[in-house]
C-alpha positions in Angstrom: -47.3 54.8 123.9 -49.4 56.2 121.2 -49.7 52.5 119.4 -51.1 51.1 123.0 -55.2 51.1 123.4 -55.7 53.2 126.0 -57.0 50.9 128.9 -53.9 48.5 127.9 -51.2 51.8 128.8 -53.2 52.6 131.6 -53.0 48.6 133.2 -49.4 48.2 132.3 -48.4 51.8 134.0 -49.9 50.5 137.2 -48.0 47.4 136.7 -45.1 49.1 136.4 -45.7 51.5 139.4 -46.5 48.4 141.4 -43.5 46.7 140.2 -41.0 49.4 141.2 -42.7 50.2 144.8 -42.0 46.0 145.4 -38.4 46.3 144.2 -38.0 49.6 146.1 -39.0 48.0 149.2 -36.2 45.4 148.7 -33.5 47.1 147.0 -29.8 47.7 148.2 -27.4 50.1 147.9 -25.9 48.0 145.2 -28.3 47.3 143.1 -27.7 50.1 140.6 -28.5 48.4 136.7 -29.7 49.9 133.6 -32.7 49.2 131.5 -32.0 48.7 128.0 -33.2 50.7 125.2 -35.3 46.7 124.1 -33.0 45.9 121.1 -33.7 42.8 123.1 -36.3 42.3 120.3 -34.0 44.1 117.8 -35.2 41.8 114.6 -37.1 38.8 114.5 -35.5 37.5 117.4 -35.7 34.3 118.7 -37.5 30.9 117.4 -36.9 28.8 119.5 -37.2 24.6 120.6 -40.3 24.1 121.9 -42.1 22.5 119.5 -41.3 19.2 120.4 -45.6 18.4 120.5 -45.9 19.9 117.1 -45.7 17.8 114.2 -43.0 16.8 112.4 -44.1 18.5 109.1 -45.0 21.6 110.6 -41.9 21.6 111.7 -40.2 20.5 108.4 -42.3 23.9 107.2 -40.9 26.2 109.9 -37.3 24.9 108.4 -37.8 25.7 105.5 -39.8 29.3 106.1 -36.5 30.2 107.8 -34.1 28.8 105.3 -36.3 31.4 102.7 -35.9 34.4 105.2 -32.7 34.7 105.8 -32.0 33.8 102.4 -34.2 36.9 101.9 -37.0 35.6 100.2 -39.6 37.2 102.1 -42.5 36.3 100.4 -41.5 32.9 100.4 -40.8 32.8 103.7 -44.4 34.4 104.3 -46.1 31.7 102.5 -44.4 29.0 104.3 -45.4 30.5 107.5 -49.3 31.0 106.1 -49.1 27.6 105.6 -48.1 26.4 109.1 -50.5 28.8 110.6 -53.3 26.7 108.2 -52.5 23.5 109.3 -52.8 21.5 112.6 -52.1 21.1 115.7 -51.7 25.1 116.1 -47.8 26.3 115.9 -47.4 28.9 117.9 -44.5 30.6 116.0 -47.0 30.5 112.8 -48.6 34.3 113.5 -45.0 35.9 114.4 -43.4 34.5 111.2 -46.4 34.8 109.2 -46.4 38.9 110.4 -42.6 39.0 110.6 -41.8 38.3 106.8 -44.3 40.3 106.0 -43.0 42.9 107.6 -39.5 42.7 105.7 -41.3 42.1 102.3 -43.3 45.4 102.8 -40.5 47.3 103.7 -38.6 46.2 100.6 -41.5 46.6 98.8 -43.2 50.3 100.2 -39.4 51.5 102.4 -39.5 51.4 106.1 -41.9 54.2 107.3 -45.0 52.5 105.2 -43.9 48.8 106.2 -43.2 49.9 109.9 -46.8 51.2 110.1 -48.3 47.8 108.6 -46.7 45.8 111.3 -48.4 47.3 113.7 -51.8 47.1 112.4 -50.5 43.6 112.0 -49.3 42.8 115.2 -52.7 43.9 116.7 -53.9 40.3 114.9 -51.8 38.2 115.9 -52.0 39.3 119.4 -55.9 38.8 119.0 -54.9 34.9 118.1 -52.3 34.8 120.7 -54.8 35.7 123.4 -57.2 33.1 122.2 -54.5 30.4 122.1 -53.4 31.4 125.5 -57.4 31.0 127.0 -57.8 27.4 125.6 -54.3 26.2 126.5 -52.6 28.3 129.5 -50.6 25.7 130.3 -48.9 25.9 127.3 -46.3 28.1 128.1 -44.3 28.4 124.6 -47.4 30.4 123.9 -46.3 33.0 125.6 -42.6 33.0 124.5 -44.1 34.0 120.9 -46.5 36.0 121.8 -43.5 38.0 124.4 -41.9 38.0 121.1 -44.4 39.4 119.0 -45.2 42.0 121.4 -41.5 43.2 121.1 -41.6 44.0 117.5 -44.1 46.9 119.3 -40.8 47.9 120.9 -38.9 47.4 118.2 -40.8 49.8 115.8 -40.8 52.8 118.7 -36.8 51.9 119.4 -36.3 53.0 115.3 -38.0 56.3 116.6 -36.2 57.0 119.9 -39.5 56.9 121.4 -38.1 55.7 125.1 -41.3 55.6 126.7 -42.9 53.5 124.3 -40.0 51.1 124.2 -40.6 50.6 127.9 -44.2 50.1 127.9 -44.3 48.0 125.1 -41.1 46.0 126.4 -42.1 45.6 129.8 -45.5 43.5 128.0 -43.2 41.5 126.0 -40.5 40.6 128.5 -43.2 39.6 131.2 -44.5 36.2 128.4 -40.9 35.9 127.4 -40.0 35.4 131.5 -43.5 33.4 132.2 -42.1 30.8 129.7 -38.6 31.0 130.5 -39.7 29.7 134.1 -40.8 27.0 132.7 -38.1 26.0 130.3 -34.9 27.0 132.1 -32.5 24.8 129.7 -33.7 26.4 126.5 -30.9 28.0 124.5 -32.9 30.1 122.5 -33.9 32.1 125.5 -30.9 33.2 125.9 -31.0 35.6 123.5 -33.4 38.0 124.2 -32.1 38.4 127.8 -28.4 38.3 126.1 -29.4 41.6 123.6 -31.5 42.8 127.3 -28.5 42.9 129.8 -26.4 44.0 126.9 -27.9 47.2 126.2 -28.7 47.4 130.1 -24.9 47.5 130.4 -24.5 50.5 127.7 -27.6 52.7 129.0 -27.7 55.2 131.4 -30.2 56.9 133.7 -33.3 56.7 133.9 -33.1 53.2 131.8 -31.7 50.9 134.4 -35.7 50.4 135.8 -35.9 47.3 133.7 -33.1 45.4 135.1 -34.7 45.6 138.7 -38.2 44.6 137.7 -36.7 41.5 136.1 -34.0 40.4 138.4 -31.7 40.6 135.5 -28.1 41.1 135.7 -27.9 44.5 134.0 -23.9 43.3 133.0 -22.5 44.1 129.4 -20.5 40.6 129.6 -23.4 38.2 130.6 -24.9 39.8 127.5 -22.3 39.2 125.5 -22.3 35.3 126.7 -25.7 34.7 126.8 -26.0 35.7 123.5 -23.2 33.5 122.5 -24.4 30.6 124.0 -27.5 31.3 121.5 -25.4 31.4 118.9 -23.4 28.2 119.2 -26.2 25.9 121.0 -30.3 27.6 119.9 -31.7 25.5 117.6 -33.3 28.6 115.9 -31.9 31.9 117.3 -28.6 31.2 116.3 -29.0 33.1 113.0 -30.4 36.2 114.6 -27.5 35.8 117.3 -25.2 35.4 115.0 -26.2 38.7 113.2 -26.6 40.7 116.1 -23.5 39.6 117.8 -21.6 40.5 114.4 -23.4 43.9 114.7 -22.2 44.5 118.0 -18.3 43.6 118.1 -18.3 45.5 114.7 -19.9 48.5 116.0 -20.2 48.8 119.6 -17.3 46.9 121.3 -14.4 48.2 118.1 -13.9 44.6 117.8 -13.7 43.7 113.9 -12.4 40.0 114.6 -14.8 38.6 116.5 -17.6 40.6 114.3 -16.0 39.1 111.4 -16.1 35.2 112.8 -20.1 35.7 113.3 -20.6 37.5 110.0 -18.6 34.8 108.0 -20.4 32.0 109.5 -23.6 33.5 108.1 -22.3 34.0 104.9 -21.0 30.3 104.7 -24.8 29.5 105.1 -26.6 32.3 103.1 -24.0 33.5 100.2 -26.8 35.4 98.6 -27.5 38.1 101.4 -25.4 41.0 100.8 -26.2 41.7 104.3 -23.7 39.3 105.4 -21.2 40.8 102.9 -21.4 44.1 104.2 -20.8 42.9 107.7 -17.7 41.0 106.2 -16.3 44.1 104.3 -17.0 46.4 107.0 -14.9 43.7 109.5 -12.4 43.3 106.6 -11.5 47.4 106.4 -11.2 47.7 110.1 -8.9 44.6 109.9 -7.0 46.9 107.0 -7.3 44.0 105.3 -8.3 45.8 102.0 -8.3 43.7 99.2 -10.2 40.8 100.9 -12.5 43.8 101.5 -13.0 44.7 97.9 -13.6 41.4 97.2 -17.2 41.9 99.1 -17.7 45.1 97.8 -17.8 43.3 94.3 -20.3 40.6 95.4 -22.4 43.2 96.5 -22.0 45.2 93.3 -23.2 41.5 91.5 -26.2 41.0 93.7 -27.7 44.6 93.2 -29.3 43.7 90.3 -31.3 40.8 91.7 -32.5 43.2 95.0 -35.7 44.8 95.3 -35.4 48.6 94.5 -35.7 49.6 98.1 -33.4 47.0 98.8 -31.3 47.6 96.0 -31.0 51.6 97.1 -30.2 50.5 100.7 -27.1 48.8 99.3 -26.5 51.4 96.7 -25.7 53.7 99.9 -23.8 50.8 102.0 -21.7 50.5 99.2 -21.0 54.2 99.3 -20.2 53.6 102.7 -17.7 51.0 102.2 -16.1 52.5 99.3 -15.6 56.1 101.4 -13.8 54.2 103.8 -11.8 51.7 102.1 -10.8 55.3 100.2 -10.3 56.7 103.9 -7.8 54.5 104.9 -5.9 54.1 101.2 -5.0 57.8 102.2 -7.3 59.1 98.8 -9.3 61.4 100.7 -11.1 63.3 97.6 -12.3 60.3 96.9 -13.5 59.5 100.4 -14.7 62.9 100.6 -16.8 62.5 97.8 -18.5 58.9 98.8 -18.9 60.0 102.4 -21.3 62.9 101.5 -22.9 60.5 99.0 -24.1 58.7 102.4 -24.7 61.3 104.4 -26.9 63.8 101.7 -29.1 60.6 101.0 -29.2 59.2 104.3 -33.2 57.1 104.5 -32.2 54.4 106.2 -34.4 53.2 109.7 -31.3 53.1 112.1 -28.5 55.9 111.9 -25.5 53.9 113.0 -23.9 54.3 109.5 -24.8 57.8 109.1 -22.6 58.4 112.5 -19.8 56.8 111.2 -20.0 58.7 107.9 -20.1 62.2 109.9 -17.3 60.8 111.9 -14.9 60.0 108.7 -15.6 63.4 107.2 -14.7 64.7 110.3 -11.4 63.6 110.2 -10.8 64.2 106.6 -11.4 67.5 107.8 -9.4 67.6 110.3 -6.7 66.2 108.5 -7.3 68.8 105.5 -6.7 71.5 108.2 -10.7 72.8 108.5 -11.2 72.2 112.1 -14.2 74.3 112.3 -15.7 72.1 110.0 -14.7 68.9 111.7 -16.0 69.9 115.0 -18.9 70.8 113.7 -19.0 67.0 112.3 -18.0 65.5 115.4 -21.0 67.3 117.4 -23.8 65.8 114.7 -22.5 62.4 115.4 -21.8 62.5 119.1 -25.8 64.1 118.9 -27.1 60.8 117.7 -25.9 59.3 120.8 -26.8 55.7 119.3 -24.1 54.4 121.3 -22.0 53.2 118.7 -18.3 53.8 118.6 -18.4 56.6 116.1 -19.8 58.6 119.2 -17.7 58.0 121.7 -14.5 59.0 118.8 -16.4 61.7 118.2 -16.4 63.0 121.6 -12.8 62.5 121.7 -12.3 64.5 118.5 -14.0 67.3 120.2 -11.2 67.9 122.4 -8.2 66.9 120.1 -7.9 67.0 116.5 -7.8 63.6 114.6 -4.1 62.3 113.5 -2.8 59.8 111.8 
């Protein structure tokens, strides 16, 4: 809450306090959802169709400023969208690309913590132009899709920092544009993704969370999630990469589900060969699958793209590859070596999210246990069931508490 003006926090807590008292006045026994911790704006999420009144070339220039970001050429990417937000009539995905792949340039450039703290200086200018668009055309209701979206990196920066309250306030601003334009534009398949990533995570929270789903009307259901977010990956014009990504994410790491993680991360590849993102995802799907060689065979490309990364990027996949190599050891049964990779990861752990440091603790923890040092596996198993980032790794983890792992 600390990145909201006062007078805004103040507005949008009455909002919300007005908001519940309606639904609380209408609600039945059964309505018992979850809010979600507002991945829903997890990346740069969706871009969608509406732009069929912009111009063909500023359009042909949105193309191409995606192609160049997901290709990870940032600064590309940021000069594309620079030059949409130059030209006319007004695109109103210009200021959230423009911000957006600065954001990822910065944090390859200065890490995460310096680039995370530019963004929000920077999203306090678009939203200034946002607003202004918004007075001379409110009926323009794409408007407020992007500027719902922009908001959300807000929510996204305070989710990195477990910052709940934040998350809410800031996601309860974005979701209310995103909804306003939705209204408007039931058919559009980009949509679907935020509110697929929203009644997701609704379905995996807990407590106090589930406020959201009754303010929107939303379903609060892990598998409408999961579809709506598939229809955005198979029919959005331009959230079908971020889809794709985020569905990958999720069957790898949340749902224990390496096949269908797999089939989203290779499509991605097919498109962008040079991201060793999409590599990582593959080997990681690939050593679940115990399908090791095919694995190694994306360990390698990463090894050959390292030396064309940025050296913040080019550390993140140093320790990735750490990661993948501990576990490919793992399973191979050569459990010095895992042993040794494993605490690679987890003694120069930097990275934003801690999803992979969870299921580094959780490994060691079962070499442990397998090695016969039970004290020191338990005491593994606790640090990753702490992170409670609702990953897989914790919920083994728990179970490890209880029994010893076995092959």
């Amino acid at each position: 809450m600390a990145f909201l003006r006062n007078s805004d926090n103040f507005a949008v807590e009455i909002e919300l306090m007005n908001a519940l008292r309606i639904k609380k006045m209408h609600q039945t026994p059964t309505q018992n959802r979850q809010l979600p911790l507002l991945i829903v704006l997890l990346m740069v999420l969706p871009f969608s169709k509406m732009m069929s009144s912009t111009h063909k070339k500023q359009e042909a220039l949105v193309q191409s400023a995606l192609q160049e970001m997901y290709q990870m050429n940032y600064a590309a990417a940021n000069q594309l969208f620079r030059k949409v937000g130059q030209n006319e009539p007004f695109h109103p995905m210009a200021p959230l690309g423009t911000i957006a792949t600065q954001w990822l340039a910065e944090q390859e450039s200065m890490g995460f913590s310096s680039g995370n703290r530019q963004l929000l200086k920077n999203i306090d200018t678009a939203e200034s132009e946002y607003k202004s668009q918004i007075r001379l055309h409110p009926e323009n209701t794409q408007i407020s899709f992007y500027y719902g979206t922009t908001l959300g990196l807000r929510a996204r920066i305070l989710l990195g920092e477990k910052n709940w309250g934040g998350v809410l306030i800031s996601g309860y601003n974005a979701i209310r544009h995103i909804k306003k334009a939705e209204k408007h534009n039931p058919e559009l398949w980009d949509i679907q993704l935020p509110f697929g990533v929203f009644n997701y995570y609704v379905g995996v929270s807990s407590g106090y969370m589930k406020i959201a789903s009754w303010i929107f009307n939303e379903s609060g259901s892990k598998e409408d999630g999961l579809r709506q977010m598939t229809i955005a990956a198979e029919k959005s014009r331009y959230a079908k990469y971020e889809a794709r990504g985020i569905l990958s994410f999720v069957y790898l790491y949340m749902e224990d589900d390496p096949a269908a993680g797999l089939k989203y991360a290779q499509i991605l590849l097919n498109e962008f060969p040079n991201n060793p993102y999409y590599h990582f995802l593959c080997a990681e799907a690939y050593l679940n699958l115990r399908q090791f060689v095919t694995a190694e065979k994306h360990i390698r490309e990463i090894r050959k793209l390292l030396p064309e990364l940025k050296d913040k990027t080019k550390n993140e996949y140093e320790l990735k590859l750490h990661l993948l190599n501990g576990t490919l050891a793992f399973h191979r049964g050569d459990l010095n070596t895992a042993e040794k990779e494993l605490k690679s990861v987890i003694d120069n752990y930097y990275l934003e999210m801690d999803m992979h440091l969870g299921f580094a603790l959780l490994r060691l923890g079962q070499i442990n246990d397998l090695q016969g040092r039970r004290n020191a596996a338990i005491i593994l198993y606790r640090k990753t069931a702490d992170l409670d980032n609702r990953t897989t790794a914790c919920k083994e983890a728990k179970l490890y508490l209880a029994r010893p792992y076995s092959r």
